[in-house]
C-alpha positions as CSV (number, residue, x, y, z in Angstrom):
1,X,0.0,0.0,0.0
2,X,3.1,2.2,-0.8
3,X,1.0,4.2,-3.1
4,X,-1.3,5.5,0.1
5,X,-1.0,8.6,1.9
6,X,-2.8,9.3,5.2
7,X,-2.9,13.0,7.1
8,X,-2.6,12.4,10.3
9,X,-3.2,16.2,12.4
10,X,-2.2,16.4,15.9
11,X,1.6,15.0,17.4
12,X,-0.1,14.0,20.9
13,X,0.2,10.1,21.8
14,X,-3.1,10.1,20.4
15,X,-1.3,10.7,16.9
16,X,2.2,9.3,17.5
17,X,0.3,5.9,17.7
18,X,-2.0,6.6,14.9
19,X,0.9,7.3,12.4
20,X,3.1,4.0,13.7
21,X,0.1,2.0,13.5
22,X,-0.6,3.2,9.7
23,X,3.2,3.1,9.0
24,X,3.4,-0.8,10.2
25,X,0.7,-1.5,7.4
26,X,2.9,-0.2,5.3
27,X,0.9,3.4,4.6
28,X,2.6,6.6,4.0
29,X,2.0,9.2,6.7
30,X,2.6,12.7,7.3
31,X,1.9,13.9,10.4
32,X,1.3,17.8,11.2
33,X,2.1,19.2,14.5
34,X,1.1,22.8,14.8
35,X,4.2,23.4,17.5
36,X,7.8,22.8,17.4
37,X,7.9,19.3,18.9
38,X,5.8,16.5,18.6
39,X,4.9,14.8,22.5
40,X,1.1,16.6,23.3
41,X,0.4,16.9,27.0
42,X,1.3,13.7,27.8
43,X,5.2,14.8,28.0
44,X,4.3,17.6,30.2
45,X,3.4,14.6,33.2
46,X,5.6,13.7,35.2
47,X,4.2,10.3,36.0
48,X,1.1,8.5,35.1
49,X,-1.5,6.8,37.2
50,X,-2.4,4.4,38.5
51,X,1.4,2.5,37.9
52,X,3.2,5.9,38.4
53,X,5.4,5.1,35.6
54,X,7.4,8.1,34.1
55,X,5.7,9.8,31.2
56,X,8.4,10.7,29.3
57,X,10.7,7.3,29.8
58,X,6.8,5.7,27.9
59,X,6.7,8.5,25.4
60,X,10.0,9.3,24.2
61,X,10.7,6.2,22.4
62,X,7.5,6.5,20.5
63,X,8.3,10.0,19.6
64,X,12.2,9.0,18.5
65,X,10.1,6.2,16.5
66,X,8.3,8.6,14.7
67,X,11.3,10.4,13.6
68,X,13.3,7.5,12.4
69,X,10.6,5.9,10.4
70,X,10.8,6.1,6.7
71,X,7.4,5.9,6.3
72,X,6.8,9.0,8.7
73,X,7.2,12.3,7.1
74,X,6.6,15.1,10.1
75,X,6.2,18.5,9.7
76,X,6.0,20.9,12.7
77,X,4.7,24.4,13.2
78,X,2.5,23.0,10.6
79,X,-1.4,23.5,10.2
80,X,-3.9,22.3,7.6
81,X,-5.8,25.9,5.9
82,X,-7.8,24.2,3.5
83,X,-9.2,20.9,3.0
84,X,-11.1,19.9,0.0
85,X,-13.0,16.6,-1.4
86,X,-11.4,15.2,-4.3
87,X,-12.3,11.4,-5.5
88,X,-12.5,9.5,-2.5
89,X,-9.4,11.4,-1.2
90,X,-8.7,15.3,-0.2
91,X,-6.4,17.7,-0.7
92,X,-5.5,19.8,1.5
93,X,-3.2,23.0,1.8
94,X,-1.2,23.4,4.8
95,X,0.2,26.3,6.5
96,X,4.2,26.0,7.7
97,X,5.3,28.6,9.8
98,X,8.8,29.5,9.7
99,X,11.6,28.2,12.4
100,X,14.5,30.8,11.6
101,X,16.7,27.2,12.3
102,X,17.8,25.1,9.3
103,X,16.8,22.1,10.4
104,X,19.7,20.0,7.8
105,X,22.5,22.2,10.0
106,X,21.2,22.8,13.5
107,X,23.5,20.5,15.8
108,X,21.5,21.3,18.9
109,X,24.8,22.1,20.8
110,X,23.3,24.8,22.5
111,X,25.3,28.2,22.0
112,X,22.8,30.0,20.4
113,X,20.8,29.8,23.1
114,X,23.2,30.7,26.1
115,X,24.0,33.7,23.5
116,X,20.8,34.8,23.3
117,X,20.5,38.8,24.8
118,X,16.8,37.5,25.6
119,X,17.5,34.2,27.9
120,X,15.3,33.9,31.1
121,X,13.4,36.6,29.5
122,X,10.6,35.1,27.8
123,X,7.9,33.2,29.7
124,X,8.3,29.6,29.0
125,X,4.9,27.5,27.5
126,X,5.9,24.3,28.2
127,X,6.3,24.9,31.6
128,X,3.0,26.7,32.3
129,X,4.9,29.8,32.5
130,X,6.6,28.9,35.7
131,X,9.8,29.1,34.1
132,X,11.7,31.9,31.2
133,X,13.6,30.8,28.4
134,X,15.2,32.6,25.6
135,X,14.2,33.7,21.9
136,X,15.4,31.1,20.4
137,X,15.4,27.8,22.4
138,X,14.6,23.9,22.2
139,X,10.9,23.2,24.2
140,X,12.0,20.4,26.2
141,X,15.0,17.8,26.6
142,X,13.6,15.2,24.8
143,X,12.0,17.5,21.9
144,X,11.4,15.8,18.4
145,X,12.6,17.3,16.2
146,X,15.7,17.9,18.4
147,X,16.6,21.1,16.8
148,X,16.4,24.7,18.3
149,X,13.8,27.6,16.8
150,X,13.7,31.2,17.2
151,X,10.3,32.4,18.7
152,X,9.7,35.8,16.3
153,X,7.4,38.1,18.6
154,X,10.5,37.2,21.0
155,X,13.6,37.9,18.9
156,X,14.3,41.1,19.4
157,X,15.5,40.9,15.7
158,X,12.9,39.7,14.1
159,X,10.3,41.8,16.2
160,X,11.8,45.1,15.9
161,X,14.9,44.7,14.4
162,X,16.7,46.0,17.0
163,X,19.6,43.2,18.0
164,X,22.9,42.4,17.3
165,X,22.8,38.7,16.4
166,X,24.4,37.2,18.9
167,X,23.2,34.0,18.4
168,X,24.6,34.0,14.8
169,X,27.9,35.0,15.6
170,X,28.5,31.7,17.6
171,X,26.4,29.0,15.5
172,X,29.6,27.3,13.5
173,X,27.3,25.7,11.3
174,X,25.6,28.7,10.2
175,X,21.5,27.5,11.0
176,X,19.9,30.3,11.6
177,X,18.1,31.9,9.2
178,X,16.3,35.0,9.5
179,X,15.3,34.8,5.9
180,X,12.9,31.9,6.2
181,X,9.1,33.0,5.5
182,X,5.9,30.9,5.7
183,X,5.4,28.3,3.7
184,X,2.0,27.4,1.8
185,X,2.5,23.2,0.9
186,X,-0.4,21.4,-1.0
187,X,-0.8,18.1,-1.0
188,X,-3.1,14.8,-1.6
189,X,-4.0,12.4,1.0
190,X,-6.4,9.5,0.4
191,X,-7.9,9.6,4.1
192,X,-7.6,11.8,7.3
193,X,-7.3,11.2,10.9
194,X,-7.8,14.1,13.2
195,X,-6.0,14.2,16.7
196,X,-5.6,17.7,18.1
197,X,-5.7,17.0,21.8
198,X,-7.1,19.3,24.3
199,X,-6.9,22.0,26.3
200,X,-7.6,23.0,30.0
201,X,-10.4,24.9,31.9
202,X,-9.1,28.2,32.7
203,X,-10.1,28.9,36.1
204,X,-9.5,32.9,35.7
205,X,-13.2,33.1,36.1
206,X,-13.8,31.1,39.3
207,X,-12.8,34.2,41.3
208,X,-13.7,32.9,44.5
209,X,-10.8,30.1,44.2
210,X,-8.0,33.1,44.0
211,X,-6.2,31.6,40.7
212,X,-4.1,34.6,39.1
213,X,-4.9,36.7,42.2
214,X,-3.6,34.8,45.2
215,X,0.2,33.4,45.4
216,X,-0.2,30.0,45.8
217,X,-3.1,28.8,44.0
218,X,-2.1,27.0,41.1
219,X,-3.9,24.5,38.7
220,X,-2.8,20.5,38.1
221,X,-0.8,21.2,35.2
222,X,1.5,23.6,36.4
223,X,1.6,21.5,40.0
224,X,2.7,18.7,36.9
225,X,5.4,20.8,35.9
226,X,7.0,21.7,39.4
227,X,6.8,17.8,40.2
228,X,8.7,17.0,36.9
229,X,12.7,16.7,36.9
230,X,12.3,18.2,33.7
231,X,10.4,21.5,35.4
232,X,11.5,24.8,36.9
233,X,12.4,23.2,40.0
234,X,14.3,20.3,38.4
235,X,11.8,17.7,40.2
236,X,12.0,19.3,43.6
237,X,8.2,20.6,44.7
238,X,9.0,24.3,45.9
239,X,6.7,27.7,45.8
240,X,9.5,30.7,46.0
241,X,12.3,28.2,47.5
242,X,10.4,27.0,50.2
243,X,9.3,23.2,50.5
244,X,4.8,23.8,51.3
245,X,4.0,21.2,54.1
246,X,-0.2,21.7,53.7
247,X,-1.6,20.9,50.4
248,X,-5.3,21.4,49.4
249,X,-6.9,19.6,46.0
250,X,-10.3,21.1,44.6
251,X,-11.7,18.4,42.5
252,X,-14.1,19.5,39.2
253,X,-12.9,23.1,38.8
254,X,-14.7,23.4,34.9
255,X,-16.5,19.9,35.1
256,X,-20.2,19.0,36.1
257,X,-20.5,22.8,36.2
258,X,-23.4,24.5,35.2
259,X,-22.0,28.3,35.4
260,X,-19.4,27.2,33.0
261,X,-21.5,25.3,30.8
262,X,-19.7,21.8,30.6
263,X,-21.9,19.5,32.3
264,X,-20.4,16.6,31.7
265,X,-17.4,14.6,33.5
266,X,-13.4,15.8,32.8
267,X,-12.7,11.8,33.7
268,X,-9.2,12.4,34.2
269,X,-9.1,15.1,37.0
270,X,-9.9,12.2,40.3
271,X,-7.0,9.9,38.9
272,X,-4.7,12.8,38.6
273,X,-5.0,14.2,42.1
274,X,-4.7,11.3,43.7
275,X,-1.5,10.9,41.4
276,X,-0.1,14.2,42.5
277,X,-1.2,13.2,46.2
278,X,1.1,9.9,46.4
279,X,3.6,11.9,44.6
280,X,3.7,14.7,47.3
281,X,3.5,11.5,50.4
282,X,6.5,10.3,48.7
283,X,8.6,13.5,48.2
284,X,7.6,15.4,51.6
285,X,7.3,12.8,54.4
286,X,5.4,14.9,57.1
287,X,3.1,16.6,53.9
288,X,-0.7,17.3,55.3
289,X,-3.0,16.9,52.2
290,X,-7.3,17.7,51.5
291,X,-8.7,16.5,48.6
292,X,-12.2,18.1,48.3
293,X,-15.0,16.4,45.7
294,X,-17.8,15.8,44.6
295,X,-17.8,12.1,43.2
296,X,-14.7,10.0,43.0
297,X,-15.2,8.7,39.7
298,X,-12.3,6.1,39.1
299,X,-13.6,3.6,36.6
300,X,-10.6,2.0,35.2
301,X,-8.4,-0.9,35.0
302,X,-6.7,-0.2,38.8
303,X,-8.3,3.3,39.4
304,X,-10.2,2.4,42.6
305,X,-7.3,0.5,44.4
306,X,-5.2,3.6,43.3
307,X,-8.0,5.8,45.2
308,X,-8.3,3.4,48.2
309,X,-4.7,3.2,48.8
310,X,-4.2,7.2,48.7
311,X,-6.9,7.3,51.1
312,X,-4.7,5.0,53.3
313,X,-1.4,6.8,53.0
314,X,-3.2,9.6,54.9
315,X,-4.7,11.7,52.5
316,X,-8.1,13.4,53.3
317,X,-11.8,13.2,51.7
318,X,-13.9,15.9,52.5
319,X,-17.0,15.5,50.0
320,X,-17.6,19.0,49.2
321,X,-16.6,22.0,46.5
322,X,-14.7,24.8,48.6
323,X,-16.7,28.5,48.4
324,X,-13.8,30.8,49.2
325,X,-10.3,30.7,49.4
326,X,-8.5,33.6,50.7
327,X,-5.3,34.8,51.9
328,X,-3.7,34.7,55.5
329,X,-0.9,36.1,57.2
330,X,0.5,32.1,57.1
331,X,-0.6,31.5,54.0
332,X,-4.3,30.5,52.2
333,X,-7.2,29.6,53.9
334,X,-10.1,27.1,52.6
335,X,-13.7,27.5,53.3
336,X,-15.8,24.5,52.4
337,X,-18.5,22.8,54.0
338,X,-18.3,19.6,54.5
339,X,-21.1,17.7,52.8
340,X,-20.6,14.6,55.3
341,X,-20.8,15.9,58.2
342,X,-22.7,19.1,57.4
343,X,-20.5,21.2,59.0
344,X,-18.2,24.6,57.8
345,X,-14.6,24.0,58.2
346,X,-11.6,26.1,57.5
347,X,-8.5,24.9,56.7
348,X,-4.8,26.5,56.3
349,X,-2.7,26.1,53.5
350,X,0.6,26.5,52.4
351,X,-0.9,25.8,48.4
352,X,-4.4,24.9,46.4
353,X,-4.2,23.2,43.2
354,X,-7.2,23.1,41.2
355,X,-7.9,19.7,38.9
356,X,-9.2,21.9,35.9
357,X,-11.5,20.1,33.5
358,X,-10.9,19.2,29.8
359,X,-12.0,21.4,27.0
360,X,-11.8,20.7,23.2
361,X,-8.5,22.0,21.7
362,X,-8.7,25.6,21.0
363,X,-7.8,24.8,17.1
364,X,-10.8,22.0,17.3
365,X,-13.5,24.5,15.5
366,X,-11.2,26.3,12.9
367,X,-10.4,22.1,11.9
368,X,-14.0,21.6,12.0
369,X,-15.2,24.5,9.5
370,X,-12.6,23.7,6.8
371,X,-13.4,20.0,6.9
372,X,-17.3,20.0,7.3
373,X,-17.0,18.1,10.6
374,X,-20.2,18.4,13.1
375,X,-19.9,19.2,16.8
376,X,-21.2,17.8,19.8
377,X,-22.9,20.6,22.7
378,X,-19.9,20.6,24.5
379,X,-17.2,21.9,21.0
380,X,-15.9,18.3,20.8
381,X,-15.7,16.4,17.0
382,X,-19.2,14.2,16.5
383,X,-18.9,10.6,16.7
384,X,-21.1,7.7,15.7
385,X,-22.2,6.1,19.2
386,X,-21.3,2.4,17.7
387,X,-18.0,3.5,15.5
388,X,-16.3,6.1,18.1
389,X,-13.7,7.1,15.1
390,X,-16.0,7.6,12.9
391,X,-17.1,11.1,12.0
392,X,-19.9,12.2,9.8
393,X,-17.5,13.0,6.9
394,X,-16.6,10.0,5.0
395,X,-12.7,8.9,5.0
396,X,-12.4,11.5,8.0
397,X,-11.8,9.8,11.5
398,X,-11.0,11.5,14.5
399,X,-9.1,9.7,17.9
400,X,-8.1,11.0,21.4
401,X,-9.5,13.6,22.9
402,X,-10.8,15.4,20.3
403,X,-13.8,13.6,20.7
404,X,-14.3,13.7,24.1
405,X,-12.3,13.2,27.7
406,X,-10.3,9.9,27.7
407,X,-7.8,8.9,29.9
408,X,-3.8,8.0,28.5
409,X,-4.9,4.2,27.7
410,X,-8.3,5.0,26.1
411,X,-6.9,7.5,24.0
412,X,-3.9,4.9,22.9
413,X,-7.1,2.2,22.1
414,X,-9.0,4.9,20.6
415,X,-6.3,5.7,18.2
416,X,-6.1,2.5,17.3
417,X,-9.9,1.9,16.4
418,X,-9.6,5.1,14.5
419,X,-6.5,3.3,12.3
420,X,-8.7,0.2,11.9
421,X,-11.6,2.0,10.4
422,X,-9.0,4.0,8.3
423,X,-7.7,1.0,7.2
424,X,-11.3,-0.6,6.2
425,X,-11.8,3.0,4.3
426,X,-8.5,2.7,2.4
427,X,-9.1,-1.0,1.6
428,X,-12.2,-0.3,0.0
C-alpha cells in the first residue's frame, strides 16, 4: 500500500500511535504538529496513574520512532488551511510557519541559546509559565525534532529589528536563518485522521478560588510541571524556594459545572490528584493533604485500588466544592463545608491546586469549518455512538480527545480503532 498517503493532524500520543500504526501497514504518513515538537500533554506529566510510571521514559521512544521511520514524514509548526473533497481522497493545503533554524545544519549544541540577549526573558509554555527561556530555544530535553527555533514576537530581531545577532555569531554551522518565510505546501491524501488534543479549563473566572490573584493557587498542570525533573524546579516541589507542608486539591474546577457550561465529566481530574497526592506523600514525608469532591469517579483498570490506597497513605476526603479561598498572614485559607458531616470547616494552607477540566483543543472549530465536521454541545468532533472514530464525513476519522475526555490508555485504544476503520476506508 506504498501508493497510500494518510494525514494524520495532531503530534499527541493520540497521533504518535495513529501514524506508527498506519506506518506498520505499510501506509505513508505525514503527520502535522502545529508546535515545534511533537509529544502533546502527555510529555508535560511527570508520572502517570495508576502504575506511576514516568511519562516521558513511555513516550519518548515512541516520539524517536516517529522520527526514524521512513514511512513517517513530520512536519511541525505545521497546520492544515484548507481541505477539499477530491475522489474519494482530499487535498488539502497546509500552512508552515517558519523556524529561523535550518533544520539540515542545527547540531542542537546549545550556543545560540546561552547567547541569546533575551534568555530567562521570555515566559516559557511548556512549563505553564513557571519558568523563562530565551528567543530562540529547544521546548524540552527530549524535543522531536531535536533542533532549536527562534520564537519571532521574542527575537528582538525579528520583532523590531533592533539586535545584534548574537546568536549568529556563535552558530559554527551557520543555522539560523532569518530569511525563512511561511510556507504554503499542498498536498493529496487519500484519508484523514484528526487528533488535536485538548486543552484545560481556565479557572481565571472562578474568582472565588484566588487563581491569578492569590500566590499559591495553582492549577494541576503547572503543579505537573513543578513535580517533573524536567520542570523549573528540576523535580523538587517548591513555591518561592520554600518546601509547602499543607496541600489542598479542589476536585471539578470546569467539570459538572453548570456556570461554566460543561456539564459533563473531565474523567481524568480524580486519577490525577490522587496521582499528585502519592507523589507529594512520597517526596515530603510529614506533607498534610485535602482532597475536596464531589464524586470520585475512578472507573478504570486499577483506578479504585489507586483511590483506596491514597486514602490509606493519609490523604483526606472531604466531599464537598470549597466557596472561598483567601489569603492569610500564614498562608491560604479554605472555606468548604463539609457535605458529610454538614459542618463549615476552615482549613490553612501553604498551596491549592485546582484539577481543571478538559476542553476541546482551541484549534478543534477552525479544523472543524474547513473540513465540514459536526460538533457535539460541549465543541468536541461528533462521533457515531457504535464506530467512536467515525465522523460524519466519510474517510475523516478522529481519535483521542478530540472527541471527548479519555484517559492515557483509552486514548492509545481509541487511536487505534480510529486506524482500523481508516484501514477498512482505504481498503475499500
Amino acid at each position: 500500500m506504498s501508493e497510500i498517503h494518510v494525514l494524520v493532524i495532531g503530534g499527541g500520543i493520540a497521533g504518535i500511535t495513529a501514524a506508527l500504526e498506519l506506518a506498520s501497514c505499510g501506509v505513508e504518513v505525514t503527520m502535522l504538529e502545529e508546535g515545534p515538537s511533537i509529544g502533546g500533554r502527555m510529555i508535560q506529566l511527570d508520572k502517570t496513574f495508576p502504575t506511576l510510571d514516568c511519562s516521558s521514559c513511555t513516550l519518548t521512544p515512541k516520539m524517536v520512532e516517529v522520527a526514524l521511520n521512513p514511512k513517517i514524514e513530520l512536519l511541525t509548526l505545521a497546520m492544515p488551511i484548507e481541505v477539499l473533497r477530491e475522489s474519494r481522497g482530499f487535498k488539502v493545503k497546509i500552512r508552515k510557519r517558519p523556524r529561523y533554524v535550518d533544520m539540515s545544519r542545527c547540531t542542537a549544541c546549545g550556543l545560540c541559546s546561552d547567547a541569546c540577549v533575551m534568555k530567562g526573558r521570555i515566559r516559557h509554555e511548556f512549563d505553564c509559565n513557571l519558568s523563562k527561556r530565551p528567543a530562540i530555544y529547544i521546548p524540552f530535553p527530549q524535543a522531536v525534532p531535536q533542533k532549536y527555533l527562534i520564537d519571532g514576537m521574542g527575537c528582538l530581531f525579528i520583532s523590531r529589528g533592533k539586535c545584534k545577532k548574537a546568536c549568529v555569531d556563535v552558530c559554527g554551522p551557520n543555522a539560523i536563518d532569518f530569511s525563512q518565510k511561511e510556507e504554503i505546501l499542498e498536498r493529496y491524501y487519500d484519508s484523514i485522521i484528526v487528533a488535536p488534543g485538548f486543552d484545560l479549563y481556565d479557572p481565571t473566572e472562578k474568582k472565588e478560588l484566588g487563581y491569578g490573584t492569590l500566590e499559591g493557587v495553582l492549577t494541576g498542570l503547572e503543579f505537573e510541571r513543578l513535580c517533573s525533573v524536567t520542570g523549573p524546579t528540576g523535580g523538587e516541589i517548591k513555591l518561592n524556594g520554600k518546601v509547602p507542608r499543607r496541600f489542598y486539591f479542589i476536585q471539578c474546577v470546569g467539570s459538572r459545572d453548570r456556570q461554566t457550561g460543561a456539564r459533563f465529566c473531565s474523567r481524568v481530574c480524580c486519577m490525577y490528584t490522587a496521582k499528585h497526592a502519592n507523589i507529594i506523600k512520597d517526596r515530603i514525608k510529614d506533607a498534610q493533604i485535602y482532597i475536596s469532591y464531589i464524586d470520585v469517579r475512578a472507573y478504570g483498570k486499577g483506578y479504585e485500588e489507586f483511590y483506596k490506597n491514597t486514602q490509606d497513605a493519609g490523604t483526606f476526603y472531604i466531599r464537598g466544592i470549597p466557596g472561598e479561598v483567601v489569603q492569610t498572614k500564614e498562608g491560604l485559607l479554605v472555606r468548604v463545608e463539609d457535605m458529610l458531616s454538614g459542618e463549615i470547616r476552615e482549613i490553612d494552607t501553604d498551596v491549592v491546586i485546582l484539577a481543571t477540566g478538559v476542553r476541546p483543543h482551541k484549534g478543534t472549530e477552525e479544523l472543524c469549518n474547513i473540513m465540514s465536521l459536526k460538533k457535539d454541545e460541549y465543541g468536541f468532533i461528533k462521533v457515531n455512538a457504535t464506530e467512536p472514530s467515525r465522523t460524519n464525513i466519510e474517510g475523516i476519522f478522529v481519535c483521542g480527545m478530540a472527541s471527548g475526555p479519555k484517559d492515557i490508555a483509552d486514548t492509545v485504544a481509541s487511536a487505534g480503532e480510529a486506524v482500523a476503520r481508516c484501514m477498512e476506508y482505504l481498503k475499500e
